[in-house]
C-alpha positions in Angstrom: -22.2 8.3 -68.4 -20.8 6.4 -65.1 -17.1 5.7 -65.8 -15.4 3.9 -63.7 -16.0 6.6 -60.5 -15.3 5.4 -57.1 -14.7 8.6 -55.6 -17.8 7.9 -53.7 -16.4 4.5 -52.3 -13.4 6.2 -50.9 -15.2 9.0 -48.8 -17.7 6.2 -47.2 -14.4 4.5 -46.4 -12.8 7.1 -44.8 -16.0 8.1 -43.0 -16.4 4.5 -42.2 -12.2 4.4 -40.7 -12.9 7.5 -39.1 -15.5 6.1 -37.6 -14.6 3.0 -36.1 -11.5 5.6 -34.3 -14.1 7.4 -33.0 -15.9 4.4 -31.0 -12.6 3.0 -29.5 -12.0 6.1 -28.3 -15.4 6.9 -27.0 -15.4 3.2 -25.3 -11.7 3.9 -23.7 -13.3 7.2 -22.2 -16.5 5.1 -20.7 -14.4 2.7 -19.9 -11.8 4.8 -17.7 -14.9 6.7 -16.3 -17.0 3.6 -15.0 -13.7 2.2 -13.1 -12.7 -0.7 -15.9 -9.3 0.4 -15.9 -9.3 0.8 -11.7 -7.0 -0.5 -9.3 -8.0 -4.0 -8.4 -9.0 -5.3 -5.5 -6.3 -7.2 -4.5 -3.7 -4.4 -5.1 -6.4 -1.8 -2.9 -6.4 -4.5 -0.5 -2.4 -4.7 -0.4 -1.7 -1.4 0.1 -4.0 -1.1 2.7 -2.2 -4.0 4.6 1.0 -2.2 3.9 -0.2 1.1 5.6 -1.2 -1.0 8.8 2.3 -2.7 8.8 3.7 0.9 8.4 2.4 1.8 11.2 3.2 -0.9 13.4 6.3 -0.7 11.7 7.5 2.7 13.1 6.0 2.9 16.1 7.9 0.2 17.3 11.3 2.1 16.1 12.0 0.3 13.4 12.7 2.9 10.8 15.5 4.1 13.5 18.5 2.5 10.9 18.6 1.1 7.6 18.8 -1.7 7.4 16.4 -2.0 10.6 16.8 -3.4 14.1 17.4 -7.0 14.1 14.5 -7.2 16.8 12.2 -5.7 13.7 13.0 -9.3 11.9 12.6 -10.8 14.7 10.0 -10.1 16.6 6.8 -11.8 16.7 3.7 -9.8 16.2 -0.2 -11.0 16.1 -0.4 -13.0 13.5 2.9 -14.7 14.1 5.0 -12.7 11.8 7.4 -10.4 12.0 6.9 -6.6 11.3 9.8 -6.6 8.4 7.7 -10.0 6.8 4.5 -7.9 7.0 6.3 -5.0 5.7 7.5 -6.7 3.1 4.1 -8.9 2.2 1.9 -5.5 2.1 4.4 -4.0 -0.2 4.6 -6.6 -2.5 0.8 -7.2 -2.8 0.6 -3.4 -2.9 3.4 -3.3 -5.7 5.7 -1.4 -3.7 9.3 -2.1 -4.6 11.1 -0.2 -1.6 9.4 -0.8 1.4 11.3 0.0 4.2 12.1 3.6 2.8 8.4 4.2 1.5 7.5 3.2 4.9 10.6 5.6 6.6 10.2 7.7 3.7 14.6 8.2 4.0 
């Protein structure tokens, strides 16, 4: 009556494959909408130090020449540091590879 039949087999397999897709997928979506796959914290927190060094950056005329002023390098600022060292400590927590012409924007 029965012979050897496992059509049946293969369609709950394929159901089975198609459904295991169908919950990666459905847990990449949750995942990008609940803010798993986010900026992290330290990278937010970079480019936030980056935008403040910006802007100490150019006011004090140092986006006037690539590369900038020598005083830029030199000069000491609050914490001790120069505004191309904070420049250049934003960017790279930020992930910025260019920083004095993202900063310039030339």
């Amino acid at each position: 009556m029965f012979k050897n039949s496992k059509k049946g087999v293969e369609i709950t397999t394929n159901t089975l494959v198609i459904l295991v897709i169908a919950i990666i997928v459905l847990l990449a979506v949750i995942a990008i909408f609940t803010g798993v796959w986010s900026p992290g914290t330290k990278t937010t927190q970079g480019l936030g130090d980056f935008n403040s060094a910006c802007a100490s950056y150019a006011a004090s005329g140092c986006c006037a020449s690539e590369p900038p002023p020598a005083r830029c390098a030199e000069a000491p600022t609050g914490g001790g540091k120069s505004l191309v060292t904070k420049l250049t400590e934003g960017a790279t927590s930020g992930g910025i590879s260019q920083p004095h012409k993202t900063c310039c924007r030339t």
